[in-house]
C-alpha positions, 0 to 999 in steps of 0.5 A, spaced: 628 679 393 628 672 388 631 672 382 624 673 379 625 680 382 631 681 379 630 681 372 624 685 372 628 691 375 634 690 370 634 694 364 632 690 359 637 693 353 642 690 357 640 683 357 636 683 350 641 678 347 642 674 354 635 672 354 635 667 349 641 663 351 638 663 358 631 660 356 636 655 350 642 653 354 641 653 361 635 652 364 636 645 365 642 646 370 639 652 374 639 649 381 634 655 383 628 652 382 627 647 386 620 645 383 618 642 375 613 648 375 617 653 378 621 652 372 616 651 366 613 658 371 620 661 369 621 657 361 615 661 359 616 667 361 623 666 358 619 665 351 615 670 351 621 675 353 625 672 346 619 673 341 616 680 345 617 687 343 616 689 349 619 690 355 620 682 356 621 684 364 614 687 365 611 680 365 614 677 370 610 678 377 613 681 383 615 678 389 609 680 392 605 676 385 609 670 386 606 664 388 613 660 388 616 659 395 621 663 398 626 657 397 632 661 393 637 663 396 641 659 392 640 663 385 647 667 386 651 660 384 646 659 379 648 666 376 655 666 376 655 659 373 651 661 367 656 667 366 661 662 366 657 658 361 656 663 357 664 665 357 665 658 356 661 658 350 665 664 347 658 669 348 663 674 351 658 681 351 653 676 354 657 674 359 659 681 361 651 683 360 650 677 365 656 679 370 653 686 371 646 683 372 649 680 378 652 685 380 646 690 380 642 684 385 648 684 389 651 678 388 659 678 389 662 674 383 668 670 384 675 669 383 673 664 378 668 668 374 673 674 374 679 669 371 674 666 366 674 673 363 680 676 364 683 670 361 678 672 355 680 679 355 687 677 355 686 672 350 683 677 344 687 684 347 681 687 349 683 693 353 676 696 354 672 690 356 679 688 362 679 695 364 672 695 366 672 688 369 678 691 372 673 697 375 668 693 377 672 688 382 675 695 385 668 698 385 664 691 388 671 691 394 673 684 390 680 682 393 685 679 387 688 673 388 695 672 385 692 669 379 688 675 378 693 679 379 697 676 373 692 676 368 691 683 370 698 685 368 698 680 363 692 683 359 696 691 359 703 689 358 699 685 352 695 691 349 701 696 350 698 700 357 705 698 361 703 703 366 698 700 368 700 693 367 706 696 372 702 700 377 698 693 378 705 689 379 707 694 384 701 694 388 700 686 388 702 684 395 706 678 394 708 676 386 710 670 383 715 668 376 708 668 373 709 675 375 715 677 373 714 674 367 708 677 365 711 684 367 718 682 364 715 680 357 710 686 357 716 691 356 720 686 351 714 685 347 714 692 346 721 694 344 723 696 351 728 691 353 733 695 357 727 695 362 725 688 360 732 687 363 733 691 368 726 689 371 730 681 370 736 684 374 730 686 379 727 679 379 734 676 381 735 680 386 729 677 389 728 670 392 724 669 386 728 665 381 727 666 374 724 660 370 726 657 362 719 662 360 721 668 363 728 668 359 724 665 352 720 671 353 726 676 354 729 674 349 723 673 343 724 681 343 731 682 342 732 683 335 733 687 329 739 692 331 747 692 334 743 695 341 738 689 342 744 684 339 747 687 346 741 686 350 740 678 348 748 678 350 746 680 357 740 676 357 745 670 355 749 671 361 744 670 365 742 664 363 749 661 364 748 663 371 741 660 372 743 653 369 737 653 364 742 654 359 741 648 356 733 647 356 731 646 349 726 652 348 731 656 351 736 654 347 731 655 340 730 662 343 737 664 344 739 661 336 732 666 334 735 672 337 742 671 334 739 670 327 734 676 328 740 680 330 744 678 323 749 675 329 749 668 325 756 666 328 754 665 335 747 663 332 750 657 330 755 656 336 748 656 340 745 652 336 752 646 336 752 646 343 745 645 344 744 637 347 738 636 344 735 639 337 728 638 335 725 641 328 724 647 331 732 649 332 733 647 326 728 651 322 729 656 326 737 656 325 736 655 317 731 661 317 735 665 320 741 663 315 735 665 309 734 672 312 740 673 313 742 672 307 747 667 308 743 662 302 748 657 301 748 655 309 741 654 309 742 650 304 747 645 307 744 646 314 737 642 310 743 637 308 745 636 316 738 636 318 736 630 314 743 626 316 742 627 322 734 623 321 731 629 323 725 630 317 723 637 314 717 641 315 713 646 311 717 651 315 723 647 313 721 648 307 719 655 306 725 657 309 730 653 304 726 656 298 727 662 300 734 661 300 734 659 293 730 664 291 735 669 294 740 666 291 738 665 284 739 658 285 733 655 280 737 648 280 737 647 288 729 649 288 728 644 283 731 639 286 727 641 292 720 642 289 721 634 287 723 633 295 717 637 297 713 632 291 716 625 295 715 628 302 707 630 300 707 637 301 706 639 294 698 640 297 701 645 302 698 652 301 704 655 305 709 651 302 705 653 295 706 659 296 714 659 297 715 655 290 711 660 287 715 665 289 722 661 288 720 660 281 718 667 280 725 670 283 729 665 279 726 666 274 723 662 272 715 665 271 713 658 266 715 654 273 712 659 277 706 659 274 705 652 273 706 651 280 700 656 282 695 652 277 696 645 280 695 648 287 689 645 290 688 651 295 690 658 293 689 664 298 690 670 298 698 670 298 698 666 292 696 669 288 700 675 291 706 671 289 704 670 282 702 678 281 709 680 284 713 675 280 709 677 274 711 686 276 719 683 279 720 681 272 717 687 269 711 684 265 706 690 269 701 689 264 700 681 266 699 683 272 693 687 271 691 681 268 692 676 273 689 682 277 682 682 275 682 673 274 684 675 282 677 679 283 673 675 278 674 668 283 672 672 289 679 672 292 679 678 296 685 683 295 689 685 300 694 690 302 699 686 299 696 685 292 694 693 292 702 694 293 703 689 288 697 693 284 700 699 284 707 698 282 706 695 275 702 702 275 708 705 275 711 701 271 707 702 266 706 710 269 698 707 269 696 713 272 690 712 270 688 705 273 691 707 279 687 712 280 681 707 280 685 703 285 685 709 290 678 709 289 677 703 290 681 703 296 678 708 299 671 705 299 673 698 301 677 702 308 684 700 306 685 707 304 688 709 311 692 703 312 699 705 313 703 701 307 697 702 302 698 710 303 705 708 301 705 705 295 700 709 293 704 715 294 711 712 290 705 710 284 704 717 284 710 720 284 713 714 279 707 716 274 709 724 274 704 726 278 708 729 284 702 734 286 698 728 287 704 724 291 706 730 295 698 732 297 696 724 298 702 724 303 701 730 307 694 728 309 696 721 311 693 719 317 699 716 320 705 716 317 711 712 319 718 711 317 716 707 310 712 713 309 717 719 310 723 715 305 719 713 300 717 720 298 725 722 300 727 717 296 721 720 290 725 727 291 732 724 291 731 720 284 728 726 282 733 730 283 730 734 289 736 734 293 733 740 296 726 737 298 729 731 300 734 734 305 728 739 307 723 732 309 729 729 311 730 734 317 722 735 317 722 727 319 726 728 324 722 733 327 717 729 327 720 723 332 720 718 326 728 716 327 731 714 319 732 707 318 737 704 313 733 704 308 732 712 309 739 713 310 740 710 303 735 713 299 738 721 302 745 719 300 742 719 293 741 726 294 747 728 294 751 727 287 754 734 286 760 737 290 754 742 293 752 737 297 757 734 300 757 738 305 750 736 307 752 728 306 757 729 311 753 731 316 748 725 314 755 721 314 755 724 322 748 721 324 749 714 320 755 714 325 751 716 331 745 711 329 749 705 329 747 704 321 755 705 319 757 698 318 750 697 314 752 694 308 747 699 304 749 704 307 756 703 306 755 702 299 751 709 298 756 712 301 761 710 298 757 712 292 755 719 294 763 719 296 764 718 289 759 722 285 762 728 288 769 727 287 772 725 293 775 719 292 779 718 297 773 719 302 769 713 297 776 709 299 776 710 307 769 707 307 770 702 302 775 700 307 772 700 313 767 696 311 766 690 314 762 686 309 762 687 302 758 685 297 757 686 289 754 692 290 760 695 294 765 693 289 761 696 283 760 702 287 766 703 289 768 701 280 763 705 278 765 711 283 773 711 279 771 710 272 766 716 273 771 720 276 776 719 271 780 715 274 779 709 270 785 706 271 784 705 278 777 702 276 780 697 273 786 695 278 779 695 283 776 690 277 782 686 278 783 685 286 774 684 286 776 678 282 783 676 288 778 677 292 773 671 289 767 676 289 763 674 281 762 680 278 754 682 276 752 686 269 753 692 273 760 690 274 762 690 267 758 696 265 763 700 269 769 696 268 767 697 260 766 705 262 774 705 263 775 701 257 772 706 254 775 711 256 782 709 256 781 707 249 784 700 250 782 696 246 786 690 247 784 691 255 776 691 253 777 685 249 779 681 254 774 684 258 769 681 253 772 674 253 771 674 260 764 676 260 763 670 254 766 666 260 761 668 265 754 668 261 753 675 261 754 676 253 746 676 252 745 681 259 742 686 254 746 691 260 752 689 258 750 687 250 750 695 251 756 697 255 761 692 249 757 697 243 759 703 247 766 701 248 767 698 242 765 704 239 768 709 244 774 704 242 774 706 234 772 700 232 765 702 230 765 695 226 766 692 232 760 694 236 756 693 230 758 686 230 755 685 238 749 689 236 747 686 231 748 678 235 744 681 241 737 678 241 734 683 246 735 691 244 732 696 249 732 703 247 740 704 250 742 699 246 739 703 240 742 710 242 749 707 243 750 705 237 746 711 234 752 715 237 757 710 237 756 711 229 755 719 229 761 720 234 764 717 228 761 721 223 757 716 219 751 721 220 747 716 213 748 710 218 745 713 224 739 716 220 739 709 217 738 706 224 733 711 226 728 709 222 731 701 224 728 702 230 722 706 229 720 700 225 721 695 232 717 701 236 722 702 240 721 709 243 726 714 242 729 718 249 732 725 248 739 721 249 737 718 242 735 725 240 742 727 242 745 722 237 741 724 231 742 731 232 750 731 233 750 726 227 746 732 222 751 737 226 757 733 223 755 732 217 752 739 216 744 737 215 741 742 216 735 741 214 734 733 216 736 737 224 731 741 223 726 736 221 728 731 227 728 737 232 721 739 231 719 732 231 720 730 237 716 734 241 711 733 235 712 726 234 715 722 240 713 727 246 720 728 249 720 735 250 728 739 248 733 740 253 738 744 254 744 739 251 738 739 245 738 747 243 746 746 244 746 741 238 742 745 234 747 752 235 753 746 234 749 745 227 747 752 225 754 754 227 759 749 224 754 751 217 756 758 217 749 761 220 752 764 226 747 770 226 741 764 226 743 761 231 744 766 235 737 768 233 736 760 235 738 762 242 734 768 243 728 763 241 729 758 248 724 758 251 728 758 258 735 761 260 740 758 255 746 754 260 753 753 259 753 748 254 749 753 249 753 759 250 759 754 249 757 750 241 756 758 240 763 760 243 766 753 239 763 755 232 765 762 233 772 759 234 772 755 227 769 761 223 774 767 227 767 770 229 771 775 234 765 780 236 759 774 236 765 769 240 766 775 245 759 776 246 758 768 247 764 768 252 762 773 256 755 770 257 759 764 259 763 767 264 758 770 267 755 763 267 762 759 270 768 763 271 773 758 273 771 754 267 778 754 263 775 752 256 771 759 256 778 763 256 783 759 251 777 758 246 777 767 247 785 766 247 784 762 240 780 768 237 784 773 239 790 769 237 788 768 230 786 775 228 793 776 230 790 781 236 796 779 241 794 784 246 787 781 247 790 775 248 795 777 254 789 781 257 785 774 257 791 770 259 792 775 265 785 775 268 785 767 267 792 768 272 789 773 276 781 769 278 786 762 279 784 759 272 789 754 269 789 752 262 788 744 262 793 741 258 793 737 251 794 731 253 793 724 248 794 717 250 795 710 246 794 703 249 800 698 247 799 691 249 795 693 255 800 698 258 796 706 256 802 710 255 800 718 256 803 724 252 803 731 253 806 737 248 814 737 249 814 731 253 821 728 254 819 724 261 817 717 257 823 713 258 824 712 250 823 719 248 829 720 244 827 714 239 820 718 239 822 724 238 827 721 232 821 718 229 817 725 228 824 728 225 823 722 220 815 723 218 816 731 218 821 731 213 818 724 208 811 730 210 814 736 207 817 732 200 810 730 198 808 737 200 806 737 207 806 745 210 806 747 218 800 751 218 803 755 224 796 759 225 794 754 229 800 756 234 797 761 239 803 764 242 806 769 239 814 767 237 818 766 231 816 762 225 820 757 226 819 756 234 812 755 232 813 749 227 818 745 232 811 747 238 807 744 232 811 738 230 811 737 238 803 736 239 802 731 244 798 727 239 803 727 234 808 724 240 803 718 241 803 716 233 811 716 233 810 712 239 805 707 237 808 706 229 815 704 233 811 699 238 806 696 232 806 692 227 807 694 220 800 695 218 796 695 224 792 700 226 794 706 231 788 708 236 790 715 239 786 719 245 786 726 246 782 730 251 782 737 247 779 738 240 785 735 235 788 742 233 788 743 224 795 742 224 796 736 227 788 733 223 793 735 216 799 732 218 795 726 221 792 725 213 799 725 211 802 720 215 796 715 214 799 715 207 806 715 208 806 710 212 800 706 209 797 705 217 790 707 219 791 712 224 784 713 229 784 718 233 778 720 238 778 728 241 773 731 246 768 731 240 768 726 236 772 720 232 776 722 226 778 715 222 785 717 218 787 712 211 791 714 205 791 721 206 783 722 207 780 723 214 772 721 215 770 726 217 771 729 210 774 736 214 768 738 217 769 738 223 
């Protein structure tokens, strides 16, 4: 049958798109017609066959109809070398077309042909098209060659079927390294490298000798993790043995795998023993040493390089901008970008896009964005760069902007600006113009993309609206490990410790293994003592996961340690970390200071710097915290004079953190001088030095600064709300309370808290209508929590409420019956009303439920050194010069009129017995103390950690006039400014 024959049998829909590109490309080389009219015979048809809607084959005669000779029996090379031409000419489908066409007219393609293909197929991943040839060859009784064999393992292994690539291997009859290599790299490149390892033992024990390919290929795929570090090690072993150890691509390979394993050292052992070095090895040695983090090494290795002649690249220069950008090292980048401009490769859109980015990261938006302007060439990634320095920085509402002149210059988004996109949403909580990107994501197809799904996810959930981020989650397509720790992270910030556990579990289940940064986001959930049972467990499984020694992990640890109050725990892996970073000392701080341990907060302050770690804002943001804490002044100044040093003291982070610890410090003037020098004000500035001045007692100052602030458009928080309504409770301004109340959800959309209604309670009580705020409490709008029931309970004790106090306990001890303070606050009332039988009954139910009182305690700061007392205390080594001093005042206070008010001893004992237990207050021992280790004049600032008692507030007032001292005292409610007989808080307190 001739090949005219052929084609008029074949199935013309396979061939349609072939026919053309026969009649235009390869008639003039088909050598089956012998004859200049046999090929005008066949180049009409041909056209006729393009331009026809017909079936092109029913215009060719038969065999039988042909007057041409039956000289063709060449026609099967001819058709073979038209599929090669047409694979050759990248018309891939056509070729197959043609290979088909072949195969139903009987013609045997060769090992070439089939080689030609599957190189294709190999080349593009096409899985499909492969098996089919695969299938083909099997069907047609082809015998592979090795070389078709290679290919054939080389296009599974490459599309992720090692099954199949490795039932091909194990069915050929002879391999060579080409072999190994191919099945080798397969597993490797698809993360299973122990089999990658063992098949490479395998080889070796074969007399096939594996070459410098088969260890670049092993090795290209271990990184990321301890457990692929071991398995590059082993793989180094080997090389030592084979003697290619010294190759330059195998040198530059193993110097990669150290890097992406985060094992800089031996990188950098490799890399110095190498004979030879090309720009390869150094980039790839200086990109590690930036993704790893070691910034300053990638730096110095740029100085080597050029010392040694060796010139930098666009890579080069990728990779030490990066450094700087991870540094912050403005200076260092611009001296780069001027290199980058006298070597000529500021026209580079790759090295464009990295000072972009450098800029942005440093910074420096104005160099960012003069950079993006100049360049000639922007993609894609560039203005990417610029959108995600613009969010980095907080200026959600110009990345929109850049956003939108990004679409009108026909710059098609991608993935990675929508991520961008969708994060200056949230800040702005633009839920809104989100929404609009979800839809628009939706109709350009990037919807089901993993990453989109994502960010889309956490935009949600940022903008308040978990129903939409929990119901866009579970009907992800795919969700990876980014998908499952993004909505924990979402749970746990929110404070859904019990959603976050429950995904957690549920992705486990799901075969996803947590990485380091889900481990870091679930140890976020566990803050409070009933979940640390649960972070112990997370604890267990970082161990077992080889996460423990991730300074990410460590830090979270350490935090969640902390915040649960077991310090110790927080201590022991502190300690056991092997590398440490600002992060972990700041944890570490934060965790004593907010425990209470502030003293140790500032001794771990103090070893940070031994250790030559430069703390950060959020270092001094704890470390003032103690300061604060501990009253000690002298201590906070010190701290403030090294913050000047360091730069820090327009950080509005630790503009803040000095208002609050001046004001939590006494000295309100202090604090208002450092507010007032701050260019940049947020709203916690605003609401620390609001409190700072109610806690103070100056309640028209506040209210004063309220109205400041409003003027500024700084929005209020409820914390602000806090501030301004204990400044009304203090001051006894009902109404303006009541007004300010009633205006927050009104006015700023901040809806009240518990800590607001226990404010207003506070403020009604201490006015004396107890009965309308029990009437308040009635009207919550949920169940009233501890501190409610608690300002209740306190002002009932201020005005000897007995019946309404007990009501107010009971409530309180059905709430929290370990807490102390609800039993001695019953105790007081009862005490006072003489009802002493009432006040043994309450002391013996505290004894028998394990309650014990907190005892009063006061503190003063001398020369740094923060002396503690406590009633009747004789331990202070210069207690007998105290307890003359106290003699000495009681009696100069009795002759200008001074009477013990002896209700205020709660035991009931002789009168005399209750004046020396009153003269012996814990903060009348700490201002004996500070007026015997004071300068005459110098003020007197004591702490105390209960209310200050009545006797002790009228014994202050006269002291402070006898001894023409200001005497400032901080109790656990506010500050009481003692001066010539007078106390700030005009005795309302």
């Amino acid at each position: 049958m001739t090949a005219i024959t052929r084609m008029r049998n074949m199935n013309f829909t396979s061939v349609r798109g072939t026919i053309p590109v026969l009649y235009h490309t390869h008639i003039p080389s088909l050598t089956l017609f012998q004859s200049f009219n046999q090929v005008r015979f066949l180049a009409s048809h041909l056209q006729r066959m393009c331009f026809s809607t017909s079936s092109a084959f029913d215009e060719f005669p038969t065999e039988e109809e042909s007057t041409e000779p039956q000289e063709c029996k060449k026609g099967s090379y001819a058709t073979l070398e038209g599929v090669n031409m047409l694979c050759k000419e990248g018309r891939f489908k056509d070729a197959l077309d043609m290979l088909q066409f072949t195969a139903q007219r009987g013609i045997q393609p060769d090992a070439d042909t089939y080689a030609r293909l599957l190189h294709r197929c190999v080349n593009t991943k096409s899985l499909a098209d492969g098996k089919w040839l695969h299938i083909h060859m099997l069907e047609n009784g082809f015998q592979p060659d090795i070389f078709i064999y290679n290919q054939l393992v080389n296009l599974y292994a490459k599309c992720g079927k090692l099954k199949d690539a490795h039932d091909v291997f194990n069915k050929m009859p002879v391999r060579n390294a080409v072999s190994w290599n191919a099945i080798i790299a397969g597993y490797a490149q698809n993360g299973r490298c122990e089999e990658a390892i063992k098949l490479l033992v395998q080889m070796k024990q074969t007399l096939i000798k594996p070459d410098h390919i088969t260890f670049v290929v092993a090795l290209g795929a271990c990184s990321g993790s301890l457990a692929a570090l071991e398995w590059g090690k082993e793989i180094h072993e080997f090389l030592i043995g084979s003697g290619l150890q010294s190759e330059l691509d195998v040198g530059n390979s193993l110097v990669n795998m150290y890097a992406k394993c985060q094992s800089l050292e031996d990188a950098q052992k490799v890399f110095d023993k190498m004979p030879a070095r090309d720009r390869i090895s150094w980039n790839t040695l200086l990109g590690g040493c930036a993704q790893n983090g070691d910034s300053q090494q990638a730096l110095e290795l740029l100085c080597e390089m050029y010392e040694e002649g060796m010139k930098a690249d666009n890579v080069t220069f990728s990779s030490v901008l990066r450094a700087c950008a991870s540094l912050a090292a403005l200076e260092q980048g611009e001296q780069i970008h001027a290199l980058i401009v006298k070597t000529g490769y500021e026209s580079d859109v790759f090295v464009g896009n990295a000072l972009v980015t450098m800029y942005a990261k440093c910074c420096s938006l104005e160099g960012a964005r003069i950079v993006f302007e100049e360049m000639f060439k922007r993609d894609v990634v560039s203005w990417n760069a610029m959108i995600a320095g613009y969010v980095q920085e907080g200026y959600n509402r110009e990345a929109l902007q850049l956003f939108e002149q990004m679409q009108q210059a026909c710059v098609k988004p991608d993935r990675i600006t929508f991520a961008s996109v969708q994060t200056a949403c949230a800040g702005l909580e633009a839920l809104q113009y989100g929404k609009q990107n979800h839809a628009h994501l939706v109709k350009v197809g990037l919807v089901t993309d993993v990453s989109v799904g994502n960010t889309l996810v956490s935009m949600y959930a940022k903008c308040g609206s978990m129903e939409d981020a929990g119901s866009l989650f579970s009907n992800m397509p795919i969700r990876n490990v980014v998908s499952w720790t993004s909505m924990i992270s979402v749970y746990a910030q929110d404070g859904y410790s019990e959603d976050a556990t429950e995904l957690f579990e549920q992705m486990q289940r799901a075969g996803i293994m947590p990485n380091q940064v889900t481990y870091v986001s679930i140890l976020n959930a566990f803050s409070t003592r009933e979940g640390l049972q649960q972070g112990k467990r997370v604890h267990a499984l970082v161990i077992k996961t080889g996460y423990a020694l991730d300074v990410n992990v460590g830090n979270s640890l350490v935090t969640m340690y902390a915040k649960c109050q077991c310090i110790e725990d927080a201590c022991q892996v502190f300690g056991k970390m092997t590398k440490r970073e600002v992060v972990s000392w700041n944890a570490m701080i934060a965790g004593y200071a907010q425990g209470g341990h502030c003293k140790e907060a500032l001794e771990m302050f103090f070893l940070m710097q031994q250790a030559g770690m430069k703390p950060n804002p959020f270092t001094f943001g704890s470390v003032l915290s103690a300061c604060a804490s501990l009253v000690t002044l002298e201590q906070g100044k010190w701290v403030h004079t090294y913050i000047v040093k360091t730069g820090f003291e327009l950080d509005i982070v630790v503009g803040s953190a000095l208002v609050d610890m001046y004001a939590k410090c006494g000295s309100i003037d202090e604090a208002s001088n450092v507010f007032n020098k701050m260019p940049d004000r947020n709203t916690v500035t605003w609401t620390v030095i609001l409190i700072g001045y109610a806690q103070h007692g100056y309640a028209q100052e506040v209210l004063k600064l309220f109205r400041q602030m409003q003027e500024t458009g700084m929005k209020p928080d409820h914390v602000t709300f806090v501030g301004i309504l204990s400044a009304c409770s203090r001051a006894g301004l009902v109404d303006e309370g009541y007004s300010y109340f009633n205006s927050m959800s009104q006015d700023y959309g901040v809806n009240p808290r518990s800590e607001h209604y226990a404010c207003m309670v506070d403020l009604l009580g201490r006015a004396g209508h107890l009965t309308a705020a029990k009437d308040f409490i009635e009207k919550i709008p949920f169940e009233p929590n501890i501190s409610v029931w608690q300002s209740l309970l306190g002002v009932c004790r201020i005005h000897g409420n007995m019946e309404l106090g007990k009501y107010a306990a009971e409530r309180l001890l059905e709430l929290e019956p370990h807490d102390s303070a609800t039993y001695v606050l019953l105790s007081n009332i009862y005490a006072a009303a003489n009802r002493w039988e009432d006040v043994a009954r309450v002391r013996k139910m505290m004894k028998d439920r394990g309650v014990k009182k907190e005892p009063g305690r006061s503190w003063i700061d001398i020369n740094s050194t923060v002396h503690e007392f406590i009633s009747d205390d004789s331990s202070h080594p210069e207690a007998e010069e105290i307890y003359r001093m106290l003699e000495r005042l009681s009696k100069q206070m009795k002759d200008v009129g001074y009477v013990p008010n002896t209700d205020f001893v709660l035991h009931d004992i002789e009168k005399e017995q209750k004046e020396k237990s009153l003269n012996h207050h814990s903060e009348k021992l700490a201002i004996a103390f500070g007026l015997i280790k004071t300068p005459p004049g110098a003020p007197i600032r004591i702490m105390k950690n209960l209310r200050v008692c009545g006797d002790c507030h009228i014994a202050t007032k006269f002291i402070s006039k006898i001894v023409g001292r200001e005497i400032i005292v901080r109790d656990a409610t506010r500050f009481h400014h003692f001066k010539n007989g007078l106390c700030s808080c005009g005795d309302y307190w």
